[in-house]
C-alpha positions in Angstrom: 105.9 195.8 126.2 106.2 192.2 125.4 109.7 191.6 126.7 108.6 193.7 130.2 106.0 191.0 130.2 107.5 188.1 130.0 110.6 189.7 131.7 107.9 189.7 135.0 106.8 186.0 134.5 110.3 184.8 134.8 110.9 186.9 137.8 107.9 185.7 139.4 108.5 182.3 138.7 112.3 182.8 140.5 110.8 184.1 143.3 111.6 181.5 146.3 108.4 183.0 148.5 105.7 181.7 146.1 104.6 178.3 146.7 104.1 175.2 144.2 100.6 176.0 144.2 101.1 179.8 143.6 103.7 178.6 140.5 101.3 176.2 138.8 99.0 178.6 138.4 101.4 181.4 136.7 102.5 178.7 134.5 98.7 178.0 133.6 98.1 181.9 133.2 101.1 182.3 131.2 100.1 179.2 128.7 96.9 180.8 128.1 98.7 184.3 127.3 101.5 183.2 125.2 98.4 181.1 122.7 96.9 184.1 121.6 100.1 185.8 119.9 102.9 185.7 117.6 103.5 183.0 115.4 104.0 179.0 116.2 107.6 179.1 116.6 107.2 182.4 118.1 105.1 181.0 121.5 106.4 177.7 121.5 110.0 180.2 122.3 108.3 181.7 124.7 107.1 178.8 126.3 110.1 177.0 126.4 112.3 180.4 127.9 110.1 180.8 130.6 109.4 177.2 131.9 112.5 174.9 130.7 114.7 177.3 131.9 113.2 177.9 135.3 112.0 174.3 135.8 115.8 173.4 135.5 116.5 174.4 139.2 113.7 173.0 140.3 114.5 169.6 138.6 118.0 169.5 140.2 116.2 169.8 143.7 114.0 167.2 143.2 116.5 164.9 141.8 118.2 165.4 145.1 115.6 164.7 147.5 114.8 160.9 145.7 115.5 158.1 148.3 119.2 157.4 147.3 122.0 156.0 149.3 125.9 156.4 147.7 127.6 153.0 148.4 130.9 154.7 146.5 132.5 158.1 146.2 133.6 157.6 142.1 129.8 156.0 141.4 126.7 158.4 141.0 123.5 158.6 143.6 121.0 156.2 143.3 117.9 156.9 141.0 115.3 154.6 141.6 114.2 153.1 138.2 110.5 152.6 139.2 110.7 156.6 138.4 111.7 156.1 134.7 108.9 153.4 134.4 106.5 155.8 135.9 107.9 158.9 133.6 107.4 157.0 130.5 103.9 154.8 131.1 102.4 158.2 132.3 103.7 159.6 129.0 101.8 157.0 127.3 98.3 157.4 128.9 98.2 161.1 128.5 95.8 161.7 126.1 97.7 164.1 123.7 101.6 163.4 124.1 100.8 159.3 123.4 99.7 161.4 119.4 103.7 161.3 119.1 104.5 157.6 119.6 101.7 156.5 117.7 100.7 157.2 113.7 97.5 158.8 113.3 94.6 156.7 111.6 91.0 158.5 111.0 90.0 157.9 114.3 92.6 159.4 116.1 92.1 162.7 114.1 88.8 163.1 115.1 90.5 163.0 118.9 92.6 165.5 118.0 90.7 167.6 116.9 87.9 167.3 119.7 91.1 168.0 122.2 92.2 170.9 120.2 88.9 172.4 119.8 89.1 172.7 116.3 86.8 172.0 113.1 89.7 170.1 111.4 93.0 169.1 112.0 95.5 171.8 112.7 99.2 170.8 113.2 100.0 174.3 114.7 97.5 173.7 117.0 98.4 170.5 118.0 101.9 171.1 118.8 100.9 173.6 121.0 98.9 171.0 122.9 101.6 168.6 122.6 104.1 171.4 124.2 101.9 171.7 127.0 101.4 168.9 128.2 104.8 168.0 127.8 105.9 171.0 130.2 103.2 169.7 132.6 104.3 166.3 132.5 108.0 167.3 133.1 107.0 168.9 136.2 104.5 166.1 137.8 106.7 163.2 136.9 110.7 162.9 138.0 112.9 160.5 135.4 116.5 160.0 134.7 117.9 163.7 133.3 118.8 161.7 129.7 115.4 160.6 128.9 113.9 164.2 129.7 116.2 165.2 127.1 115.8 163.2 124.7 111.9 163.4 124.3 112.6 167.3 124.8 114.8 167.2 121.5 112.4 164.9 120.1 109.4 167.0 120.5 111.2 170.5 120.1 114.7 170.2 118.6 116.6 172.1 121.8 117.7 171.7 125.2 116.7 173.0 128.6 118.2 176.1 127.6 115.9 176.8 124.7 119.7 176.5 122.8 119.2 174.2 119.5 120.4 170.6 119.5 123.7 170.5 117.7 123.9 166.7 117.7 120.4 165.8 117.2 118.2 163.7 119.7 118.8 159.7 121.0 122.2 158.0 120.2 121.0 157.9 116.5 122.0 161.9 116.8 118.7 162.5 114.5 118.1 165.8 113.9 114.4 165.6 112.7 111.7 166.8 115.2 108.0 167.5 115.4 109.1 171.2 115.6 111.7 171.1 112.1 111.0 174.3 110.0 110.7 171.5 107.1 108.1 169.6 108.8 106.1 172.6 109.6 106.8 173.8 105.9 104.8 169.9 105.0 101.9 170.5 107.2 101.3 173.9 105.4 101.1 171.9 102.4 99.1 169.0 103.3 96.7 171.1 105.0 94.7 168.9 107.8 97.0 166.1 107.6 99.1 165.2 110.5 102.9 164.1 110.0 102.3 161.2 111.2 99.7 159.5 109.5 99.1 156.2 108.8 101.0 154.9 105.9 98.4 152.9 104.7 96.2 155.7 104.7 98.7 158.1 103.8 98.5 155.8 100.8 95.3 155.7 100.1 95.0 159.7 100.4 98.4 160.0 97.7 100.0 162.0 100.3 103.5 161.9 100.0 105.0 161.3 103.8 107.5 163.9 105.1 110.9 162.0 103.9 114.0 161.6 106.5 117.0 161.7 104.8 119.7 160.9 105.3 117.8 157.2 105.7 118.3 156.2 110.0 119.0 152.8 110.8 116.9 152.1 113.7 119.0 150.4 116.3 116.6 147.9 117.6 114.8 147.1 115.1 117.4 147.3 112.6 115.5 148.7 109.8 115.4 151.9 107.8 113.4 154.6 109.1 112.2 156.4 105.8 109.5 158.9 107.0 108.3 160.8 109.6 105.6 158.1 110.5 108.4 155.6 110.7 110.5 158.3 113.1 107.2 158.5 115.5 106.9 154.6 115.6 110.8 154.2 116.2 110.2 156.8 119.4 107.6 154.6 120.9 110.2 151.5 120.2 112.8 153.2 122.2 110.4 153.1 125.1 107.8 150.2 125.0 108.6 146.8 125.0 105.5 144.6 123.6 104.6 141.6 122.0 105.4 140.9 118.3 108.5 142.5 116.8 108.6 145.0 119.1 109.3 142.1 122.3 112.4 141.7 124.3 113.1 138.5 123.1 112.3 139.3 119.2 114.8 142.4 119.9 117.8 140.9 121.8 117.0 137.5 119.2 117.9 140.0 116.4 121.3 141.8 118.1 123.0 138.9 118.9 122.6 138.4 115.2 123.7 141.5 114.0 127.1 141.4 116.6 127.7 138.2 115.9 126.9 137.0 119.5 126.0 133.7 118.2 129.1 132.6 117.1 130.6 133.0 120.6 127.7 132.1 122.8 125.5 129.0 123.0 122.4 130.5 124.1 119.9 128.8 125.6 116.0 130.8 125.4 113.0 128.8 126.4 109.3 130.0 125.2 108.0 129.4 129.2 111.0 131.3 130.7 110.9 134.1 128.2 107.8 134.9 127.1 106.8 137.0 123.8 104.2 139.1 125.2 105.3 140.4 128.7 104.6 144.6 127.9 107.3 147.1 129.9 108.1 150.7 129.9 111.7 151.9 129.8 115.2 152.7 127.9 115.6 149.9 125.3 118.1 151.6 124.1 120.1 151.6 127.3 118.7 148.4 127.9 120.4 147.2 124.6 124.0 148.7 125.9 123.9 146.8 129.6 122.9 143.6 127.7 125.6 143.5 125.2 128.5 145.1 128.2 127.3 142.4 130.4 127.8 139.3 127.0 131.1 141.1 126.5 131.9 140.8 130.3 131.1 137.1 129.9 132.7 136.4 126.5 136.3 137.9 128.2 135.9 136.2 131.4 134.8 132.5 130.0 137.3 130.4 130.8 138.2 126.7 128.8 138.2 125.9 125.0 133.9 125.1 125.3 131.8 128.4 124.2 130.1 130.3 126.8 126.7 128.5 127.8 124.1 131.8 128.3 120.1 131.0 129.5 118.5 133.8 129.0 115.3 134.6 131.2 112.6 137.2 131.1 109.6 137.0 134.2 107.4 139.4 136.5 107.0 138.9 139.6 105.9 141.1 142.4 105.3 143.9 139.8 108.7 143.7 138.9 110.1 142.4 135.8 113.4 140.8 135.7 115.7 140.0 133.0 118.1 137.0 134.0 121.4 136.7 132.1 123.1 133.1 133.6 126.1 132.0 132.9 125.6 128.5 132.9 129.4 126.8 132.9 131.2 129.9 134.1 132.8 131.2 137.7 133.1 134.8 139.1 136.6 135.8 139.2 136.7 137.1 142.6 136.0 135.6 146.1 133.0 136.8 147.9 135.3 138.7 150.5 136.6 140.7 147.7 133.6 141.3 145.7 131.8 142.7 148.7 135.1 144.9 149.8 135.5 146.0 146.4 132.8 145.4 144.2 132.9 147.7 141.4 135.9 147.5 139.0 135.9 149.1 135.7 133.4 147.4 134.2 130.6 147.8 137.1 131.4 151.3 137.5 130.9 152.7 133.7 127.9 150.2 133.3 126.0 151.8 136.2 127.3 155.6 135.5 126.3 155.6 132.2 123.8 152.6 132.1 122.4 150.9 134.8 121.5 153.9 137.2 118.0 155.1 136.6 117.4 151.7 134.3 117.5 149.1 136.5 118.4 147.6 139.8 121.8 144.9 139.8 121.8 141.8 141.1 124.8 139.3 140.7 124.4 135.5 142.1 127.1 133.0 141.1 129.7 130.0 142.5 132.4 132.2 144.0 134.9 128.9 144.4 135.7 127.0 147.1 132.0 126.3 148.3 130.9 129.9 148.8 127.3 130.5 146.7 125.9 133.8 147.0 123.3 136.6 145.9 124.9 140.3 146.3 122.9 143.6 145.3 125.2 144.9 143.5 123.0 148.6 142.7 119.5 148.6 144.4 119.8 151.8 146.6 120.4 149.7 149.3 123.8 149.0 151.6 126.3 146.1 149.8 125.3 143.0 151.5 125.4 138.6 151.0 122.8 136.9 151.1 124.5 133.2 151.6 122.8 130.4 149.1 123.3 126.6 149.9 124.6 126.2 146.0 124.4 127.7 142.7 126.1 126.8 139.5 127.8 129.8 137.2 126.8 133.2 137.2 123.8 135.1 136.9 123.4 138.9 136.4 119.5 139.9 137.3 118.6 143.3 136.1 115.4 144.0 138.3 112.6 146.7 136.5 110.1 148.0 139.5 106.9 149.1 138.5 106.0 149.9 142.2 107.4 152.9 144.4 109.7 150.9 146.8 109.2 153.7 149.0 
């Protein structure tokens, strides 16, 4: 009976005649169905076989129909990174999912429990809510196929399949996830205690937080993450940039340490051109990889026995951040002619496949020798083109973060 059931939600969900209207409310209908049976792991399942699977084709369409332009045959389509900002600050404001990339004080329990409709705190409950609305958000917001993924594995441990992460979620391949067996097992120990409480007043309560071991180092903050509290805050670090510890220059301050970057690189970071405070959405962690390709780029192509001079910059402007990497006493090594007939080597072409696209638009403006200063988009979603300056020393790499629909 069960399996005819569901068996006739899929099929009506595959069905090309119904309309996105029509679909929205089967999925609504179905929700309310699958919460009044079987056990946790059994409906969140059941969720995830019917909608994950059957949203997958729909993703792939919409992916399609974004406003992108292919300026080369061995480089992906364009995805417009205003989309990924959008993804991730929607993310935060809703209500329930921003309970996974924040620990939970007193007052945030009470929310929880108002939204879950509860007397007291109920994890099962909650991560029903937090499965639902993570399904709805999929559907209302488009973002780069990676960082759906990822908070997918984060928040149930499997793909779009409904097949179980092998490798863990993020490039920290952690295996940990709001839906573990083991972290379900705490809960039902702890009672009405969230995972994620605050460790003060996890403290304060003598509750012993759900350990992650082996220990993670976090990549961008390069600390230990010890508990499941410390996993949820490391979640929101790999999406929200912020003042403090958490800020762009506090982070990319503390990597050139730990590669060494400072031994190789005079770099020159001013408190009025990179400020401490200026709040973003998006990949740090792929942020983190373009920054230290694009260093390495410099570092190889510096030429003369003085160290690379590197100003860093970090402004808004238009609603658009922009992170300016300059290298102060360096040259491009191709003319202008040749950069805009063949601008993507090796190193362009795997930064934007497997960085760049979806992140961030490229800019490049340097000296190209011989009296010829110029501004190229290199990856914008827009046709190769010059934009002639009168002069410019070194050169400059703008990574360009659009809050605003361009279209």
């Amino acid at each position: 009976m069960a399996k005819t059931k569901y068996d006739f939600i899929r099929e009506l969900l595959e069905d090309r005649k119904i309309n996105q209207n029509q679909r929205e409310r089967i999925l609504e209908l179905a929700s309310r169905e699958i919460s009044l049976e079987g056990t946790l792991e059994e409906r969140i399942q059941k969720i995830e076989d019917i909608v994950f699977k059957n949203n997958l084709e729909s993703n792939i369409e919409i992916t399609e129909t974004l406003p992108i332009e292919q300026k080369s045959s061995h480089l992906p389509k364009y995805f417009d990174p205003y989309y990924l900002y959008k993804f991730l600050f929607e993310y935060n404001q809703n209500v329930v999912l921003r309970s996974t990339c924040h620990d939970t004080d007193s007052g945030e329990i009470e929310k929880i429990v108002d939204y879950c409709e509860s007397e007291n705190y109920c994890f099962s409950k909650h991560l029903n809510k937090i499965i639902e609305n993570y399904i709805e958000h999929e559907k209302n917001y488009y973002a780069p196929p990676q960082v759906k993924a990822l908070i997918r594995g984060y928040l149930t441990g499997k793909d779009y399949k409904g097949n179980e992460l092998k490798g863990g979620w993020s490039s920290g391949k952690i295996n940990i996830n709001w839906s573990s067996p083991k972290l379900i097992e705490w809960t039902s120990k702890y009672g009405s205690i969230p995972p994620n409480i605050n460790e003060a007043l996890a403290g304060d309560m003598e509750v012993d937080l759900f350990p992650i071991n082996p220990q993670i180092i976090s990549p961008i903050r390069n600390e230990p993450i010890q508990n499941f509290t410390q996993l949820v805050l490391h979640f929101k670090n790999l999406f929200h940039l912020r003042s403090g510890n958490q800020s762009l220059r506090s982070i990319l301050e503390r990597f050139n340490q730990v590669k060494e970057w400072h031994e190789k690189i005079d770099f020159e970071i001013s408190e009025n051109q990179f400020p401490n405070n200026l709040e973003h959405f998006t990949d740090v962690d792929k942020l983190i990889q373009t920054y230290n390709k694009l260093i390495q780029l410099i570092v190889e192509q510096h030429f003369g026995d003085n160290k690379p001079k590197v100003k860093l910059k970090y402004y808004e402007s238009n609603q658009r951040i922009y992170l300016s990497i300059h290298h102060l006493n360096g040259k491009y090594n191709k003319t202008l002619d040749n950069t805009l007939n063949r601008p993507f080597g090796q190193s362009y072409s795997s930064m934007i496949e497997k960085q760049i696209n979806g992140l961030c638009n490229l800019h490049l403006k340097a000296d190209f020798s011989n009296g010829y200063y110029a501004e190229i988009n290199l990856w914008d979603g827009k046709k190769l083109d010059a934009k002639e300056i009168s002069f410019f020393e070194g050169v400059e790499h703008l990574l360009e973060f659009p809050k605003i629909n361009k279209t």
